[in-house]
PDB file of N, CA, C, O and CB in Angstrom:
ATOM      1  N   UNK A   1     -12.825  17.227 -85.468  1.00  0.00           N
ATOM      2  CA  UNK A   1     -12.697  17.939 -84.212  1.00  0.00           C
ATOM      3  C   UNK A   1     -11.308  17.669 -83.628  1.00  0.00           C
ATOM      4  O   UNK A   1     -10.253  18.251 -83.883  1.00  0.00           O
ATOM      5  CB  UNK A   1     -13.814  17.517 -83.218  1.00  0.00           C
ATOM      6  N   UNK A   2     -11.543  16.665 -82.795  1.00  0.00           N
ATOM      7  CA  UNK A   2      -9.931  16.123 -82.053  1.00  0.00           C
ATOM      8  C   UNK A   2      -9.218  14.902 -82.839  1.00  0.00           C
ATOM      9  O   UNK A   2     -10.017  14.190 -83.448  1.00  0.00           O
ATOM     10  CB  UNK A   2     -10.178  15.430 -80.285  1.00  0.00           C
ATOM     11  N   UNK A   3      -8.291  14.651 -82.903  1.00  0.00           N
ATOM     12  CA  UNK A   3      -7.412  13.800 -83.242  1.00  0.00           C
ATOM     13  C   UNK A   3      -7.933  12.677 -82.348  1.00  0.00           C
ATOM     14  O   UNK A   3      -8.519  12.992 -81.313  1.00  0.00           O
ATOM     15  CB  UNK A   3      -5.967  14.279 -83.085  1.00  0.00           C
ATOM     16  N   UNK A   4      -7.799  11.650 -82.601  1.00  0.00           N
ATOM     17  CA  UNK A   4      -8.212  10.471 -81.530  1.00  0.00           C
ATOM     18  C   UNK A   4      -6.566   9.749 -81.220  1.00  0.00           C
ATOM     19  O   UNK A   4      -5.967   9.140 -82.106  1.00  0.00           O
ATOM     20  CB  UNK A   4      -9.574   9.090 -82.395  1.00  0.00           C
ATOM     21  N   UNK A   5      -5.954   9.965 -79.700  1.00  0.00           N
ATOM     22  CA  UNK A   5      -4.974   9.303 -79.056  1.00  0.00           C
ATOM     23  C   UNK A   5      -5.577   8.947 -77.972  1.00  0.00           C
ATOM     24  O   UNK A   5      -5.332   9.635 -76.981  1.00  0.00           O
ATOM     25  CB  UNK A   5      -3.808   9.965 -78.839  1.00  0.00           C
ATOM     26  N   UNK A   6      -6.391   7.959 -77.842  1.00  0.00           N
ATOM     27  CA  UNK A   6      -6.543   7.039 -76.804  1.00  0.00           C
ATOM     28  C   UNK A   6      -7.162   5.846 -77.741  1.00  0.00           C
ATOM     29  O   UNK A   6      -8.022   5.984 -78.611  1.00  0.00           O
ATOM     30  CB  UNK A   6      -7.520   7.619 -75.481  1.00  0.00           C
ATOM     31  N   UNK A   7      -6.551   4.725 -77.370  1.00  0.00           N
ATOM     32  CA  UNK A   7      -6.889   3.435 -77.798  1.00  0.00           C
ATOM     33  C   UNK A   7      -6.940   2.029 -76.812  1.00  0.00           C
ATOM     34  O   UNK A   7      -6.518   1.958 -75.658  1.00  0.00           O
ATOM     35  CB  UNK A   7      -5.961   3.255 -78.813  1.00  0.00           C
ATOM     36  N   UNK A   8      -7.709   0.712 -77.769  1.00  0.00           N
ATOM     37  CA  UNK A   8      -7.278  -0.452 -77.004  1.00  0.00           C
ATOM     38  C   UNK A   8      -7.718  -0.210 -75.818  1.00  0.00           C
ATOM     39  O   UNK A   8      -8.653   0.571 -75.644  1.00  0.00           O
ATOM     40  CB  UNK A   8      -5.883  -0.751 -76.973  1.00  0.00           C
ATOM     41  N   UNK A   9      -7.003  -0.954 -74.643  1.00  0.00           N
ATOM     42  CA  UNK A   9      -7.183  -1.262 -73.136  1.00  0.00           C
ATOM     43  C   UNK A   9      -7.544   0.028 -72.613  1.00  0.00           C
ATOM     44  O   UNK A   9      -8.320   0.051 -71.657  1.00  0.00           O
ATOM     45  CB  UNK A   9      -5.863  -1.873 -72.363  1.00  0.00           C
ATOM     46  N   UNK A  10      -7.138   1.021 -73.052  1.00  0.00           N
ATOM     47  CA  UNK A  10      -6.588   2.557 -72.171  1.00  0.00           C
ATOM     48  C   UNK A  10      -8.426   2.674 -72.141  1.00  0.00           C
ATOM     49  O   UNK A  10      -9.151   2.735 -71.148  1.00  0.00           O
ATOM     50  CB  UNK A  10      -5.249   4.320 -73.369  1.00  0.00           C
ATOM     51  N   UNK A  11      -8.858   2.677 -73.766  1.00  0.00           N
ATOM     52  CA  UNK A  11     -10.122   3.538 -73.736  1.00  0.00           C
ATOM     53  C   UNK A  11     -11.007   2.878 -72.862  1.00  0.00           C
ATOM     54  O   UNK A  11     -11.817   3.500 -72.175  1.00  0.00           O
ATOM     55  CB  UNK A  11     -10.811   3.757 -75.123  1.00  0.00           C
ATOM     56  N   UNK A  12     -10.868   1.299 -72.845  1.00  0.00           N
ATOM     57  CA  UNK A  12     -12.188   0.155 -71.840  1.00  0.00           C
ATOM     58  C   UNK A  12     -12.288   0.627 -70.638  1.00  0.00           C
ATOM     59  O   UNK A  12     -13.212   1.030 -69.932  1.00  0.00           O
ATOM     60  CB  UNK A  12     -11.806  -1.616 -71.490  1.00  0.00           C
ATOM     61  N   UNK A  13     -10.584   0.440 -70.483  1.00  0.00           N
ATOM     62  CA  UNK A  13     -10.513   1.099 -68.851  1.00  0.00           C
ATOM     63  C   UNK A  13     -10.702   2.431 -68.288  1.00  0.00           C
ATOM     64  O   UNK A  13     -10.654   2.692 -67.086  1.00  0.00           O
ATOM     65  CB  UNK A  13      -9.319   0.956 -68.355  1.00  0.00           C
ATOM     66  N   UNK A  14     -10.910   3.215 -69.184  1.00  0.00           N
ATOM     67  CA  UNK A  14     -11.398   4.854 -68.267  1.00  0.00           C
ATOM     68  C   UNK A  14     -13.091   4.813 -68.271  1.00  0.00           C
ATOM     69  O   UNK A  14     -13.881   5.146 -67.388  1.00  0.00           O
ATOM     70  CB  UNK A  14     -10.778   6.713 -69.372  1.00  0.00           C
ATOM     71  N   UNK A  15     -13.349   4.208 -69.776  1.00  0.00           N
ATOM     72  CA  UNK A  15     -14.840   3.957 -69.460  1.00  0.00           C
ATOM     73  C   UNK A  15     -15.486   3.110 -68.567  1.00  0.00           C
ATOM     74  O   UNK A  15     -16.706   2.954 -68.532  1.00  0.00           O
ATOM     75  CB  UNK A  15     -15.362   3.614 -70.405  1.00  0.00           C
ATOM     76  N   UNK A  16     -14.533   2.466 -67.717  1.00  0.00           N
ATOM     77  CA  UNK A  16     -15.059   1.392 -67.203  1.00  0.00           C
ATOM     78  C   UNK A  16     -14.714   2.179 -65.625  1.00  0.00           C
ATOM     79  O   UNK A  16     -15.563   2.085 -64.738  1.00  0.00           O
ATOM     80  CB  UNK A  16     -14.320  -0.231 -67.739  1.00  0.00           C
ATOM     81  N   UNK A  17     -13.653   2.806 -65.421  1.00  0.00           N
ATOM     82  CA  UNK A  17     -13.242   3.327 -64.663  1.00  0.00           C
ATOM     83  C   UNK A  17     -14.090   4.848 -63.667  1.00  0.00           C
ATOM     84  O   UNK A  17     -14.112   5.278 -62.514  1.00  0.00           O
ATOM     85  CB  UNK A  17     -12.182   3.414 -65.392  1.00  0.00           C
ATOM     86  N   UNK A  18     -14.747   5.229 -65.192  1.00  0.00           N
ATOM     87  CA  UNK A  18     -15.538   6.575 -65.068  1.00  0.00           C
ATOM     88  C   UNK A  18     -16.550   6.201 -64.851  1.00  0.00           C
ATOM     89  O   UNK A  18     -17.139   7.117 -64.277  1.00  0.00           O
ATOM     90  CB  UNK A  18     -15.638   7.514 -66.082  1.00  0.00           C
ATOM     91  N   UNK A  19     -17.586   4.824 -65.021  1.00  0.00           N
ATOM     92  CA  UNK A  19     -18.532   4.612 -65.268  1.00  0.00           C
ATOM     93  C   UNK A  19     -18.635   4.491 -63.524  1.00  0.00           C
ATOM     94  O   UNK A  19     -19.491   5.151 -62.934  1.00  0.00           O
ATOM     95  CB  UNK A  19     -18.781   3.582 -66.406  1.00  0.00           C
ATOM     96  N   UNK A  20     -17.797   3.697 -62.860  1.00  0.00           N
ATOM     97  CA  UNK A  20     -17.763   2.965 -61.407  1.00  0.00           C
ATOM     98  C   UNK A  20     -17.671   4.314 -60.602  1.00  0.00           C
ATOM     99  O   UNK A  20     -18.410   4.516 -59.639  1.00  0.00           O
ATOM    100  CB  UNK A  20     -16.307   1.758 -61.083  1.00  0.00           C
ATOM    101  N   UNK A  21     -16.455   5.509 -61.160  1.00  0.00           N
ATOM    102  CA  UNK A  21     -16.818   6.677 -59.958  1.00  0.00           C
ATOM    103  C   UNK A  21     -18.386   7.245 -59.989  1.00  0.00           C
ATOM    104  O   UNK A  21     -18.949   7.691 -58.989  1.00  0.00           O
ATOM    105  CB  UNK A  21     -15.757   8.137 -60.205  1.00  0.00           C
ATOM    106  N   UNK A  22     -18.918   7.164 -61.149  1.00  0.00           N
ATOM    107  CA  UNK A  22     -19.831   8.310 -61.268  1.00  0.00           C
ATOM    108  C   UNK A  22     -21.307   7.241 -60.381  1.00  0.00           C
ATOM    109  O   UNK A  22     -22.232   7.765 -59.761  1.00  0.00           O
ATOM    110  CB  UNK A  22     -20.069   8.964 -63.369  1.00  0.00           C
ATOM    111  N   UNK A  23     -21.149   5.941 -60.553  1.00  0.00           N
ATOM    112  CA  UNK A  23     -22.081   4.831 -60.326  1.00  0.00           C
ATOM    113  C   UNK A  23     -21.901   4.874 -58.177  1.00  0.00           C
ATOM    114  O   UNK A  23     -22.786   4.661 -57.349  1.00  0.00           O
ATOM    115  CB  UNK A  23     -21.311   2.986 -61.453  1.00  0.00           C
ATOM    116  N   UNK A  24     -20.644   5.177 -57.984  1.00  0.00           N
ATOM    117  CA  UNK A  24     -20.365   5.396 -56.640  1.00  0.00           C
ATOM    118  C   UNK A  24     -20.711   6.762 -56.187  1.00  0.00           C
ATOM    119  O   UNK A  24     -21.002   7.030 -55.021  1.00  0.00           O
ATOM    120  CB  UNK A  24     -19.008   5.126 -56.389  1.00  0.00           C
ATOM    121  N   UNK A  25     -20.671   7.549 -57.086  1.00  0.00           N
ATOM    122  CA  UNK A  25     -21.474   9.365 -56.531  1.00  0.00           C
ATOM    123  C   UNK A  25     -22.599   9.255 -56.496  1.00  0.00           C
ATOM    124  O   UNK A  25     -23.112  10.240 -55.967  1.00  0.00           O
ATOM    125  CB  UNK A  25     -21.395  10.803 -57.477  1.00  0.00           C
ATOM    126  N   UNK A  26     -23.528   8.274 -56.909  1.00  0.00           N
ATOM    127  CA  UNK A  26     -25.357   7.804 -56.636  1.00  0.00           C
ATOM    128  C   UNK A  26     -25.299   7.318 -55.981  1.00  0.00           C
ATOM    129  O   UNK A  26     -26.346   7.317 -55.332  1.00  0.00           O
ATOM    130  CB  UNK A  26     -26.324   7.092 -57.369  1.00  0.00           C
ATOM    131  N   UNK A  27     -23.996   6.276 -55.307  1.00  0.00           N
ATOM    132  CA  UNK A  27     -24.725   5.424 -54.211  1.00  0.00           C
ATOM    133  C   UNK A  27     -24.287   5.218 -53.047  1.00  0.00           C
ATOM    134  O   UNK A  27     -24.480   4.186 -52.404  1.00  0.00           O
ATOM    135  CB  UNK A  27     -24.929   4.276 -54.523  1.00  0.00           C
ATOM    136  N   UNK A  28     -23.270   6.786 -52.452  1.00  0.00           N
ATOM    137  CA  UNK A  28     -22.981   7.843 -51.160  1.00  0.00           C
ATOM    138  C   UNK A  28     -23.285   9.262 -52.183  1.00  0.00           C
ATOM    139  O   UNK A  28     -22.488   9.772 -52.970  1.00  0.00           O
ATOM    140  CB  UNK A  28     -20.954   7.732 -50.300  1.00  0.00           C
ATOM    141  N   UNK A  29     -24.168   9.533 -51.996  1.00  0.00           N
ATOM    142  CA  UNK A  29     -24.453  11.236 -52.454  1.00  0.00           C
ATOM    143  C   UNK A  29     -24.454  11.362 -50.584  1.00  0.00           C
ATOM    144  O   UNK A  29     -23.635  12.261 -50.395  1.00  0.00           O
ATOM    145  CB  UNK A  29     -26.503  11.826 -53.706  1.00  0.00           C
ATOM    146  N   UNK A  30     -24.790  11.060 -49.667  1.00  0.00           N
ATOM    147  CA  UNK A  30     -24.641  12.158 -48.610  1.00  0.00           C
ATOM    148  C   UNK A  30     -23.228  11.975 -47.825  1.00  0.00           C
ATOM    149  O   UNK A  30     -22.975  12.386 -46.693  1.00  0.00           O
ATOM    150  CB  UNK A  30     -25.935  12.077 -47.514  1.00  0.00           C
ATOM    151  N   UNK A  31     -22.527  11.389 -48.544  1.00  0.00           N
ATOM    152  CA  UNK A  31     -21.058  11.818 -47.702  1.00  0.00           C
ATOM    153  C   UNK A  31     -20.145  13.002 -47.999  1.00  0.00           C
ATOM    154  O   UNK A  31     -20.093  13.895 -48.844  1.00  0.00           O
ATOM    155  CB  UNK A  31     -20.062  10.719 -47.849  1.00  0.00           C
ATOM    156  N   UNK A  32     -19.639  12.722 -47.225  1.00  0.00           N
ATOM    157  CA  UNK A  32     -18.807  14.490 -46.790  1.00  0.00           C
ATOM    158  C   UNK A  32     -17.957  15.179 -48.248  1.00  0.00           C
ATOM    159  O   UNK A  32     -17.848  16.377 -48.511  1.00  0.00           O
ATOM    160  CB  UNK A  32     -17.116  14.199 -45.212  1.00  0.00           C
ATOM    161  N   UNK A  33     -17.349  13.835 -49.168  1.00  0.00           N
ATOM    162  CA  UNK A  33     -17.170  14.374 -50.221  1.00  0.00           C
ATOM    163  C   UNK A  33     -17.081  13.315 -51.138  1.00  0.00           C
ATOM    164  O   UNK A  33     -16.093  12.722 -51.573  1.00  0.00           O
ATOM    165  CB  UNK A  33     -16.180  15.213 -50.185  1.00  0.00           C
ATOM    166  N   UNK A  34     -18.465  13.159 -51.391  1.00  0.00           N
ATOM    167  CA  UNK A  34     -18.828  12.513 -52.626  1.00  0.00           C
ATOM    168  C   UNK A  34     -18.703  12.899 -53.554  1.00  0.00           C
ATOM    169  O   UNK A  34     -18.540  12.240 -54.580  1.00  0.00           O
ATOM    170  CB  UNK A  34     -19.728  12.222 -52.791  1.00  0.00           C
ATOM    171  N   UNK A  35     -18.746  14.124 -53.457  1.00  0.00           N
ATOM    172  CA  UNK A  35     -18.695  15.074 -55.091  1.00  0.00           C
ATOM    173  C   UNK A  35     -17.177  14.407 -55.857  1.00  0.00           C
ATOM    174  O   UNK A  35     -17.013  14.038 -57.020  1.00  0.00           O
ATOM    175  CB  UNK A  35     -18.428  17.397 -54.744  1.00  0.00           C
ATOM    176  N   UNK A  36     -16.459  14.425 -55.007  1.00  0.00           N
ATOM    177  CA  UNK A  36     -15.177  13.749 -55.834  1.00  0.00           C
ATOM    178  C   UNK A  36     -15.417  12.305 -56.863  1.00  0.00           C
ATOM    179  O   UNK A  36     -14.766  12.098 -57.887  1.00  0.00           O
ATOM    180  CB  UNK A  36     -14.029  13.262 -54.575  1.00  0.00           C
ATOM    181  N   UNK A  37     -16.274  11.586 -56.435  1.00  0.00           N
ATOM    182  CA  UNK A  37     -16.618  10.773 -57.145  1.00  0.00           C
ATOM    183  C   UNK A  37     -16.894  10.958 -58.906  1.00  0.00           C
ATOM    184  O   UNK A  37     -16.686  10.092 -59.756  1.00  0.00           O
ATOM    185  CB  UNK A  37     -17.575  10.451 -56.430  1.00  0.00           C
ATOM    186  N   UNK A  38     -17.466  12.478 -59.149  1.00  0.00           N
ATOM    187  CA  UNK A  38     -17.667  13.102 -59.685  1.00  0.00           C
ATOM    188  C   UNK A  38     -16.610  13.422 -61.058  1.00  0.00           C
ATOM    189  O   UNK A  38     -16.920  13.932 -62.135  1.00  0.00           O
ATOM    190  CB  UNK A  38     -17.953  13.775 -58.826  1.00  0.00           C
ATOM    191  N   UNK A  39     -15.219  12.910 -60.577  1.00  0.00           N
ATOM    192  CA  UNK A  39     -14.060  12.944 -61.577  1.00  0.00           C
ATOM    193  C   UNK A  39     -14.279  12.024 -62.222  1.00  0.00           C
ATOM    194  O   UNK A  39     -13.341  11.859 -63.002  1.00  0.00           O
ATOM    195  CB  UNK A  39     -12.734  12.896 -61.179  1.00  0.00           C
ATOM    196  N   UNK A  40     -15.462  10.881 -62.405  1.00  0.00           N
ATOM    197  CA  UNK A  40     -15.544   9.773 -63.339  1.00  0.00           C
ATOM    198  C   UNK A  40     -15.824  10.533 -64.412  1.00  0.00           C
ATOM    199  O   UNK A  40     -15.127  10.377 -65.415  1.00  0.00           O
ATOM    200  CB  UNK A  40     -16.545   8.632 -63.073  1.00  0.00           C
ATOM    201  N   UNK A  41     -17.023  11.618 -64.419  1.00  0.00           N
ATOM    202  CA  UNK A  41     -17.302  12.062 -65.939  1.00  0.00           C
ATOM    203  C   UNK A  41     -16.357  12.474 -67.082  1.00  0.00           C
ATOM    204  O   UNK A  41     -16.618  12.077 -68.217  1.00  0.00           O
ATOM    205  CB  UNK A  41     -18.041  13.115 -65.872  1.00  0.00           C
ATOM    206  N   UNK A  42     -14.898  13.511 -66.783  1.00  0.00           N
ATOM    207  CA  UNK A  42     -14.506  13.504 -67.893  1.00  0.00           C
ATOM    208  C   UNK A  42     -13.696  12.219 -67.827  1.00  0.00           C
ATOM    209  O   UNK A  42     -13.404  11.935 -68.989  1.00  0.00           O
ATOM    210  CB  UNK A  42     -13.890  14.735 -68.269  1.00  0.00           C
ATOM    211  N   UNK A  43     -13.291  11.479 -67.137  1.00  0.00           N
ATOM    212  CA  UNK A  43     -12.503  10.006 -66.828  1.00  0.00           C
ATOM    213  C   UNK A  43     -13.543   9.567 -68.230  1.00  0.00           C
ATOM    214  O   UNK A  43     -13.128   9.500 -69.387  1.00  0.00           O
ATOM    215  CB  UNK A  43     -12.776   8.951 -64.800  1.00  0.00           C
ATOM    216  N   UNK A  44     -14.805   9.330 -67.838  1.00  0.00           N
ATOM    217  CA  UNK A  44     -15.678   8.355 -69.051  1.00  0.00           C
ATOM    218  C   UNK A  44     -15.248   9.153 -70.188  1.00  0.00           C
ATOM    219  O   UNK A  44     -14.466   8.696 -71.021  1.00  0.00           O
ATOM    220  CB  UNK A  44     -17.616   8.252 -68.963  1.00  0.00           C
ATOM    221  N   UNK A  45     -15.779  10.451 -70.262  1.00  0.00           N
ATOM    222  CA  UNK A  45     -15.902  10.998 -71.518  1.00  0.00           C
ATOM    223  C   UNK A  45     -14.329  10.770 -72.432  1.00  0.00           C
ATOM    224  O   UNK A  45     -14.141  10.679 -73.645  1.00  0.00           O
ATOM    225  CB  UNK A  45     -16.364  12.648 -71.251  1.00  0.00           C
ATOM    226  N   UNK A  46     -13.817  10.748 -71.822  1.00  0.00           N
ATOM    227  CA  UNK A  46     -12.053  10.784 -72.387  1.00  0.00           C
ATOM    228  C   UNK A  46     -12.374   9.247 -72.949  1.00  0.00           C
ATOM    229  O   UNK A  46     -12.136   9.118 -74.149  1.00  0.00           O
ATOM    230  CB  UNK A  46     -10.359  10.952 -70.831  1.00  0.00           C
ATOM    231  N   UNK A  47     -12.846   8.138 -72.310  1.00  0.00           N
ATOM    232  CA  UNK A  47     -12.320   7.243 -73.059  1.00  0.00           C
ATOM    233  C   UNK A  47     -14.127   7.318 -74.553  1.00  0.00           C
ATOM    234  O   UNK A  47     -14.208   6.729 -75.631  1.00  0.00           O
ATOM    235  CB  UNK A  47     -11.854   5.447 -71.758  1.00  0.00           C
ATOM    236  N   UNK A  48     -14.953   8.060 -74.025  1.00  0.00           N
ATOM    237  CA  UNK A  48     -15.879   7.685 -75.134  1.00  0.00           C
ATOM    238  C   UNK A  48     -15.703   8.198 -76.219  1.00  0.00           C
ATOM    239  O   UNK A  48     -16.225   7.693 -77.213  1.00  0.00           O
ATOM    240  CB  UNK A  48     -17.068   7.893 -74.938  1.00  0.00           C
ATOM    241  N   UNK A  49     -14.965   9.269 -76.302  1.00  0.00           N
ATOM    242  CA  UNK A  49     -14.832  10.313 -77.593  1.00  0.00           C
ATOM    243  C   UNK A  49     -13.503   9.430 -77.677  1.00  0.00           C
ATOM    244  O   UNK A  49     -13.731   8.730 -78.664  1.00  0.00           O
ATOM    245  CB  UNK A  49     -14.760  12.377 -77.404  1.00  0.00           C
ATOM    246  N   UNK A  50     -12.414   9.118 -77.260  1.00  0.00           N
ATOM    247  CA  UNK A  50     -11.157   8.610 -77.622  1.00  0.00           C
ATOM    248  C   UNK A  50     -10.241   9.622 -77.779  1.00  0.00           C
ATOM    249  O   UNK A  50      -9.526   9.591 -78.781  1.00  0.00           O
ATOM    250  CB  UNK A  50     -11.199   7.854 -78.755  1.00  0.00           C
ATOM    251  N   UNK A  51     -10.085  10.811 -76.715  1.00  0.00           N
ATOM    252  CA  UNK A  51      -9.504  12.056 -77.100  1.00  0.00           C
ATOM    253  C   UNK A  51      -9.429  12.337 -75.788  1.00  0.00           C
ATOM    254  O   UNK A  51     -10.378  12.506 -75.022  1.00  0.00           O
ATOM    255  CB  UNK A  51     -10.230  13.072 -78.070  1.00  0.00           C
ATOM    256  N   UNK A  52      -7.806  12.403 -75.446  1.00  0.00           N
ATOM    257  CA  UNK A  52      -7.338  12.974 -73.779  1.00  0.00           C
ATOM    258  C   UNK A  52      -6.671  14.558 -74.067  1.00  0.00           C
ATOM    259  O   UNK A  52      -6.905  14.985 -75.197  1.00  0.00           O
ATOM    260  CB  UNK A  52      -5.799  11.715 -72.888  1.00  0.00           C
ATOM    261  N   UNK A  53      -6.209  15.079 -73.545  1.00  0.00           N
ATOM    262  CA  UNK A  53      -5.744  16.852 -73.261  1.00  0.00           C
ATOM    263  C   UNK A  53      -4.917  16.137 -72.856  1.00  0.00           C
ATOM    264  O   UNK A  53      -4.244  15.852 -73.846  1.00  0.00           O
ATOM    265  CB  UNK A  53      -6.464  18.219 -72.271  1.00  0.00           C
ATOM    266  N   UNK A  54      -4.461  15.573 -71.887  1.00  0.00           N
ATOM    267  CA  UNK A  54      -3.144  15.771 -71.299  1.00  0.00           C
ATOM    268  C   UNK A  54      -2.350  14.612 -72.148  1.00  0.00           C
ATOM    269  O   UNK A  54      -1.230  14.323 -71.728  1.00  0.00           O
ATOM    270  CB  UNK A  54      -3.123  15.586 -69.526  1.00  0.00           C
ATOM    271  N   UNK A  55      -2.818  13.955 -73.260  1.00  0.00           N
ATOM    272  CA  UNK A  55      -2.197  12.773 -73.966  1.00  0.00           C
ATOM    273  C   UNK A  55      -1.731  13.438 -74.792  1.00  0.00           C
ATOM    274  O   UNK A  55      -0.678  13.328 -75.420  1.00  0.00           O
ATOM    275  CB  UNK A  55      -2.938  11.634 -74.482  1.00  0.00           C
ATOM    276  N   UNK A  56      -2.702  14.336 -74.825  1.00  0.00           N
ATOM    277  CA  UNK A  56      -2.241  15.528 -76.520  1.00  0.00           C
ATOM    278  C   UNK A  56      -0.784  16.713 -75.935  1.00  0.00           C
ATOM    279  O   UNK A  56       0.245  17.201 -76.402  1.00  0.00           O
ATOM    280  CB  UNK A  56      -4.344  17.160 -77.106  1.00  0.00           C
ATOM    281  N   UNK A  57      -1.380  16.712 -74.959  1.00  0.00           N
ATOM    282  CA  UNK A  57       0.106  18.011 -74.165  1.00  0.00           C
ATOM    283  C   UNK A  57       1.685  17.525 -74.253  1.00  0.00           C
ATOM    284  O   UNK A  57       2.659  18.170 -74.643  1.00  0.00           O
ATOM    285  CB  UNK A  57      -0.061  18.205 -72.050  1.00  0.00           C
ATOM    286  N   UNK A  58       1.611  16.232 -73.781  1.00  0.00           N
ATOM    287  CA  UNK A  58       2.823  15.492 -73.645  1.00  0.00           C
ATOM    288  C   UNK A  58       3.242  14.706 -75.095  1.00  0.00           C
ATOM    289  O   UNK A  58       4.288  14.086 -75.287  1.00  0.00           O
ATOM    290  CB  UNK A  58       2.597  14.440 -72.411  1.00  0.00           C
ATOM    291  N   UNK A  59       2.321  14.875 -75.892  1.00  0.00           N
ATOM    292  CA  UNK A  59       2.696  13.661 -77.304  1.00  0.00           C
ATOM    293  C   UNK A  59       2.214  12.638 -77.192  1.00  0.00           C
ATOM    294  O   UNK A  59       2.209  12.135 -78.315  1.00  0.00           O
ATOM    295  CB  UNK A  59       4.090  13.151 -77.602  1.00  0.00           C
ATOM    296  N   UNK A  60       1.558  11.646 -76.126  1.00  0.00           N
ATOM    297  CA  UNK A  60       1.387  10.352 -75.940  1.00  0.00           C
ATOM    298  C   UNK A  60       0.231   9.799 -77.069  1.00  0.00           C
ATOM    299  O   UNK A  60      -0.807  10.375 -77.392  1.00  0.00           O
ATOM    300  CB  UNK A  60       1.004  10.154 -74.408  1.00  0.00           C
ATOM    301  N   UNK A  61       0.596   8.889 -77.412  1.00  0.00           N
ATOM    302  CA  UNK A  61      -0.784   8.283 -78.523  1.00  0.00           C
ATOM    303  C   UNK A  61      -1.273   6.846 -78.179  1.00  0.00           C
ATOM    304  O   UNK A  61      -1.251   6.735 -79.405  1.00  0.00           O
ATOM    305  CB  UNK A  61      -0.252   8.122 -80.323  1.00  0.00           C
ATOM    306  N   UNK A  62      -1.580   5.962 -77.843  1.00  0.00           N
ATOM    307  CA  UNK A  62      -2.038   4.645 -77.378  1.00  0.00           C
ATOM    308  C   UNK A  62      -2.705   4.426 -78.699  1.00  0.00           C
ATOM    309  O   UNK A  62      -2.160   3.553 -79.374  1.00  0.00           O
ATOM    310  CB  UNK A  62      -3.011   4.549 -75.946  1.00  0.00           C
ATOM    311  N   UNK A  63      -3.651   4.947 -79.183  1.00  0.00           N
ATOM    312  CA  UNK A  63      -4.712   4.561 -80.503  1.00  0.00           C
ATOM    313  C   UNK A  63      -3.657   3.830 -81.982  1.00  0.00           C
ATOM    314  O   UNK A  63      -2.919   4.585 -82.615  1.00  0.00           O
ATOM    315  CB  UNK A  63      -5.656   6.464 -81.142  1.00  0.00           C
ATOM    316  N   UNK A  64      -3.728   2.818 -82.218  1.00  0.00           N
ATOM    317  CA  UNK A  64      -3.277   1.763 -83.060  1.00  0.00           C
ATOM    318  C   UNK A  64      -3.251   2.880 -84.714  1.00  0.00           C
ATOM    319  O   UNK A  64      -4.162   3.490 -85.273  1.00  0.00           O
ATOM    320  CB  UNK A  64      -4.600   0.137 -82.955  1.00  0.00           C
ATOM    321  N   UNK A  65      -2.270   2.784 -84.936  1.00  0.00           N
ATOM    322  CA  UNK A  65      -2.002   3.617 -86.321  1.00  0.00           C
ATOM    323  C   UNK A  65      -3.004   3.042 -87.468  1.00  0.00           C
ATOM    324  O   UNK A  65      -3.436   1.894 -87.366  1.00  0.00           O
ATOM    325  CB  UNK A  65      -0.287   3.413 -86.885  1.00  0.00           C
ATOM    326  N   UNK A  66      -3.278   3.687 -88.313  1.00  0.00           N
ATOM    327  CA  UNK A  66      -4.419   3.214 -88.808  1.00  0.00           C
ATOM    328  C   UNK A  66      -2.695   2.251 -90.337  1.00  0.00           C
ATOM    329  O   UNK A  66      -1.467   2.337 -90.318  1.00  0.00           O
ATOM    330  CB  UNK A  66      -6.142   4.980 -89.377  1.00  0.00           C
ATOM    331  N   UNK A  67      -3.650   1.547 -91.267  1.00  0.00           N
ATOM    332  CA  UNK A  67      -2.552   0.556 -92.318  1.00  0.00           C
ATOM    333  C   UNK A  67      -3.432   1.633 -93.473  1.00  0.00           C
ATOM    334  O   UNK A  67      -4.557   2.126 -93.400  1.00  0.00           O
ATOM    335  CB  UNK A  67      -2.779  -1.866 -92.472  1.00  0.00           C
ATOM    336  N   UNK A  68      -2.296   1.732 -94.593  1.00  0.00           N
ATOM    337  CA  UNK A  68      -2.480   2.788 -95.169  1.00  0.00           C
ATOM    338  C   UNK A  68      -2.038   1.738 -97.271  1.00  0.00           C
ATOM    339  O   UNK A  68      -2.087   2.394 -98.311  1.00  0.00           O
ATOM    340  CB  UNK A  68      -1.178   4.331 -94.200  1.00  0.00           C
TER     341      UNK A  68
END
């Protein structure tokens, strides 16, 4: 499917990152704009698949070259 450029620290931290917005949109759902909280999901998903769009737009690769 996708090339995998996200690696290491980058991937812990969006999953860890996505996990806390989306964990904070359950626990204010009635504020004025909680829904923003809501940017954790592709935040998680980016680091669970290991595949960013905007890493791929610019060239950026973080993911450790594989030894050949």
């Amino acid at each position: 499917m996708f090339a995998k450029n996200v690696g290491g620290i980058d991937r812990v931290l969006r999953i860890v990152i996505g996990l806390a917005l989306i964990l904070g949109f359950f626990l204010n759902m009635d504020g004025a704009y909680s829904w923003l909280y809501l940017i954790g999901v592709p935040i998680a998903l980016t680091g669970i698949f290991s595949t960013c769009l905007a890493y791929r737009i610019i060239g950026m690769n973080t993911c450790p070259t594989e030894k050949r």
